[in-house]
C-alpha positions as a printed Julia matrix, in Angstrom:
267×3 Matrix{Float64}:
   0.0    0.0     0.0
   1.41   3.48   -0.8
   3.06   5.52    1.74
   1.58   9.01    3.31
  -0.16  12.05    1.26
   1.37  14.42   -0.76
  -1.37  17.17   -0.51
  -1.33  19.83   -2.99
  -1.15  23.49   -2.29
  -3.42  25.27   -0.28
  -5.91  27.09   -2.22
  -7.51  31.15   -0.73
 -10.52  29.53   -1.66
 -10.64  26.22    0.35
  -8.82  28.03    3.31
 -11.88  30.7     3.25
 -14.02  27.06    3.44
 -15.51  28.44    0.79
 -19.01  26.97    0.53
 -19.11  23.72   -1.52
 -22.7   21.42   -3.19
 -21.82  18.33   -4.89
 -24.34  16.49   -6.66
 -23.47  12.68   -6.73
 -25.65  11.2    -9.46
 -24.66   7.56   -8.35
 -25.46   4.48  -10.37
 -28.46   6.51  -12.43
 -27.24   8.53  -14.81
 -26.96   6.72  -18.05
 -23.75   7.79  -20.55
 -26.19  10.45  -22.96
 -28.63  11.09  -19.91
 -25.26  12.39  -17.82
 -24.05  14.62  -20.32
 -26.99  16.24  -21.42
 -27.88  16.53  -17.34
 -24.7   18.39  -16.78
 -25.55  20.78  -19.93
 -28.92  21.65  -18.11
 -27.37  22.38  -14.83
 -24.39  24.46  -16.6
 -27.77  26.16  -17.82
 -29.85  26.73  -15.38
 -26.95  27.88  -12.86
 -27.1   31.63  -11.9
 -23.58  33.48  -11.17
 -22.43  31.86   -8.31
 -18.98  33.43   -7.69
 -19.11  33.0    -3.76
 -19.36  28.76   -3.8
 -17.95  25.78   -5.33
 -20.48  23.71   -7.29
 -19.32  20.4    -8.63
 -21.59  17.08   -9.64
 -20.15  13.07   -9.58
 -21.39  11.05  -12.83
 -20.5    7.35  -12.41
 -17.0    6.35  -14.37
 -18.54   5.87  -17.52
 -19.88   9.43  -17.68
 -16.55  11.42  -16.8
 -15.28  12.24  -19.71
 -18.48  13.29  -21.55
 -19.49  14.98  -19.03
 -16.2   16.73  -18.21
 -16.83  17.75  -21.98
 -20.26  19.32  -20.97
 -19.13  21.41  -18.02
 -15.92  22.65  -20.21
 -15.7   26.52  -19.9
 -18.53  26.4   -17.14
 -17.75  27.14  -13.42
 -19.46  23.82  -12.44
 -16.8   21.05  -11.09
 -15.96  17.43  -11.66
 -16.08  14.87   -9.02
 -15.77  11.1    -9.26
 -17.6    9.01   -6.38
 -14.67   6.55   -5.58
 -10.84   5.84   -6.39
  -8.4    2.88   -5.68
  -5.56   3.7    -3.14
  -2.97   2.65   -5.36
  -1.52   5.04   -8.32
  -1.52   2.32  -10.73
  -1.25  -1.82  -10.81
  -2.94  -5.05  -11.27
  -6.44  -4.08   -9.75
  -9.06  -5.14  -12.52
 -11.96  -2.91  -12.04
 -10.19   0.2   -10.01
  -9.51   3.54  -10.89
  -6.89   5.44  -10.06
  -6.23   8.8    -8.57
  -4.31   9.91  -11.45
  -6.71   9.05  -13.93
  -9.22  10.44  -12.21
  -7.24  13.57  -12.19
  -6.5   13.44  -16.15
 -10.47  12.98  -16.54
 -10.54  16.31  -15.17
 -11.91  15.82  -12.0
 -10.98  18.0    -9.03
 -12.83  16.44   -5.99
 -13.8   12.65   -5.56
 -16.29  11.02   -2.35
 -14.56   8.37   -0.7
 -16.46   6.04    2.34
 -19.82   6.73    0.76
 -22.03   4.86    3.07
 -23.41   2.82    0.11
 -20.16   1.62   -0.58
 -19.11   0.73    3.34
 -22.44  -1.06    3.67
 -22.8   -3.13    0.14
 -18.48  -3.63   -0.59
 -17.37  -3.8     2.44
 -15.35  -0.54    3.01
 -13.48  -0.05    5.84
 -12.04   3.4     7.73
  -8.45   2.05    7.52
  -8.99   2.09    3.58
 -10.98   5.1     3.25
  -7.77   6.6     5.01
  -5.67   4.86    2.21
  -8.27   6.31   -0.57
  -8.65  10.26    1.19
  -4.1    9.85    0.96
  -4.42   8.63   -2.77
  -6.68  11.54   -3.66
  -4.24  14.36   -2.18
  -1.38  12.86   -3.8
  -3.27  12.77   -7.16
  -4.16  17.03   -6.35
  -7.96  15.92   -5.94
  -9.68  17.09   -3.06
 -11.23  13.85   -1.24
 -14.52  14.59    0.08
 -14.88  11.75    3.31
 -18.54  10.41    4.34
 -19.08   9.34    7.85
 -22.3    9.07    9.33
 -24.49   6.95   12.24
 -27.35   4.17   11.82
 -30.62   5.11   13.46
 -30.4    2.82   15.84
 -27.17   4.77   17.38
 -28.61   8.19   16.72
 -31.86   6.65   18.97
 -29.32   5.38   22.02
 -27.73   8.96   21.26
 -24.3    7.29   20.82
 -24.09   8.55   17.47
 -21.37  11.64   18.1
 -18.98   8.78   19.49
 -19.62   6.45   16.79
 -19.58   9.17   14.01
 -16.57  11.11   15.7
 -14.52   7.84   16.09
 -15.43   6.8    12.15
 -13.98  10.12   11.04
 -10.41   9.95   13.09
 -10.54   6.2    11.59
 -10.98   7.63    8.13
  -7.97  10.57    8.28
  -5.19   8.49    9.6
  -2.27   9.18    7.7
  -3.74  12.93    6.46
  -1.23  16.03    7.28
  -2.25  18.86    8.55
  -1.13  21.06    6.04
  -3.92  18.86    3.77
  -6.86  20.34    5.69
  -7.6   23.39    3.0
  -8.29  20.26    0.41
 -10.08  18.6     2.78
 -13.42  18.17    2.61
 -15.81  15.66    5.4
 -19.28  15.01    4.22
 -21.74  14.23    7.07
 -24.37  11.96    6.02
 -26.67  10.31    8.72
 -27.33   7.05    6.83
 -31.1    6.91    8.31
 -31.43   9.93    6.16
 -30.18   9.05    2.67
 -32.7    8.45    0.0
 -35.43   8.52    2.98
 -37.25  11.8     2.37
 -36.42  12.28    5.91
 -33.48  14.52    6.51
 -31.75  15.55    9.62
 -33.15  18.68   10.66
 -31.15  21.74   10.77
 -30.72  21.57   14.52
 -29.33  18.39   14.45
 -26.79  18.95   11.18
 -25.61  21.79   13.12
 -25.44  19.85   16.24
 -23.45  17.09   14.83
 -21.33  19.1    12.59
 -19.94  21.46   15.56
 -18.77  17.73   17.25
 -17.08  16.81   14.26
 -15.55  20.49   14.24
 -14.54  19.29   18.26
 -13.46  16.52   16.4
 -10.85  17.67   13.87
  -9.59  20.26   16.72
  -8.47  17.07   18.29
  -6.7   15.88   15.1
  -5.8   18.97   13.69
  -5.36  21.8    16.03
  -6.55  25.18   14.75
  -6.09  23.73   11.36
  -9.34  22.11   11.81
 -10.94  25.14   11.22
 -10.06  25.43    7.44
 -11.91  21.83    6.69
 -14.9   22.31    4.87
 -17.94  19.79    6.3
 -21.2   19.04    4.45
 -24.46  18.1     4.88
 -25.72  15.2     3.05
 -29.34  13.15    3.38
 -32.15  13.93    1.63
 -30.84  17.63    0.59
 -33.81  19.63   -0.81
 -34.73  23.08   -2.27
 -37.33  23.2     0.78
 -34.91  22.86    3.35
 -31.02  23.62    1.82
 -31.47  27.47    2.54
 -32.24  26.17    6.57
 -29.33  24.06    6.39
 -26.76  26.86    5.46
 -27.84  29.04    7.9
 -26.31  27.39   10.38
 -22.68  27.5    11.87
 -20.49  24.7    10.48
 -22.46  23.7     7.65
 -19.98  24.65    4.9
 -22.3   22.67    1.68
 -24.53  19.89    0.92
 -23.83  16.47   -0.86
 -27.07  16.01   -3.26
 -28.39  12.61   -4.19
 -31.5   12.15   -5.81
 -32.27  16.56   -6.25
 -29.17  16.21   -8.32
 -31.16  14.73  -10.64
 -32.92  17.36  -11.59
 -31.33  20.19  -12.87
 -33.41  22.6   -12.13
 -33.49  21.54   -8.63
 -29.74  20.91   -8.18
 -29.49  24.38   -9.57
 -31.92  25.99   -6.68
 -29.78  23.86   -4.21
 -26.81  25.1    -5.58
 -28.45  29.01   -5.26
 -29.1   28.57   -1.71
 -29.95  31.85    0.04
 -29.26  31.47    3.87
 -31.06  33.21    6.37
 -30.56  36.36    8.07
């Protein structure tokens, strides 16, 4: 397995934790569907010059639709890498290509992909440390069953997940570092975590990366992710460390991604 991160250099934006929405279309966006999907959002995007807006086609869909958001300020992210650079690992993807695609950001511990494959924190660690030495910005999911959330264990559990998932990550990687909170009760449910609670959870994890990090901890951008909507996004970023949103299914629509994407917080 390859040695420790190589993080590429700290960007005014990231540092600023400049607010980020990533749209991860996951296994449902067909090769002509994806492109012509990231043409409509390019589209129906206002002027956004104060975020980061980026959306994650499955592999198939990178290139065209790296082709479709060419000349657009909208992003390219990838929803998984292999921790390796390069080798004998039929059906992996690399940092480095990922990179060459285009793509700037890429989800790693997806809680799809530590429930169906198997994923573990020690190699989400591995994937976040292949991302930064590829210059891609991992984005790392943690998040707590509803049975933990009910016994209210779920800071532990979720707080312990996340210093799992950033062994081996520098502190000088924390501008390109990106932690996506995603309460897996919540995903695909219709039933998000209210804006209380993201907050709530989000300030531990905050505590969290302190403890890891020092003051560094406070240039690490952290989103919300679980059943994102226009009704509730402009709630969510109203509150203090709530930095973005990971989209699933409102992604889909790009006239919806692209109201997500506008959020307005309150006053």
């Amino acid at each position: 397995m390859t040695g420790g991160a190589r993080p590429p250099a700290p960007s005014p934006a990231s540092d600023a934790r400049r607010p980020l929405v990533v749209g991860n279309w996951k296994m449902q966006m067909p090769l002509l569907r994806a492109a012509a999907t990231a043409r409509a959002i390019v589209q129906a995007l206002p002027p956004l010059p104060d975020r980061e807006v980026a959306v994650a086609p499955p592999f198939a869909a990178l290139l065209p639709v790296a082709q479709a958001l060419d000349g657009s300020p909208v992003l390219l992210a990838a929803q998984d890498l292999f921790w390796e650079d390069e080798g004998a690992y039929t059906g992996e993807i690399s940092g480095p290509m990922l990179r060459e695609a285009g793509a700037r950001y890429v989800i790693v511990g997806h809680s799809e992909r530590r429930r169906y494959l198997g994923e573990t924190d020690r190699m989400i660690s591995l994937k976040a440390q292949a991302a930064l030495r590829a210059a891609l910005r991992p984005i790392v999911c943690v998040g707590e069953r509803q049975d933990d959330r009910v016994a209210s264990r779920h800071e532990r559990i979720v707080g312990e997940m996340l210093l799992r998932s950033l062994e081996g990550i520098p502190e000088e990687a924390t501008p390109d570092l990106v932690v996506g909170y995603e309460p897996i009760w919540a995903i695909g449910t219709g039933c998000a975590a209210s804006a209380d609670d993201a907050s709530e959870m989000h300030a531990a994890l905050r505590d969290r990366l302190r403890s890891r990090f020092g003051a560094s901890a406070a240039r690490v951008r952290i989103l919300y992710g679980g059943s994102v909507s226009e009704q509730n996004i402009d709630d969510l970023m109203s509150r203090p460390d709530v930095d973005g949103a990971l989209v699933g299914g409102a992604s889909l629509r790009p006239q919806s991604f692209a109201r997500i994407a506008a959020f307005k917080p309150h006053a």
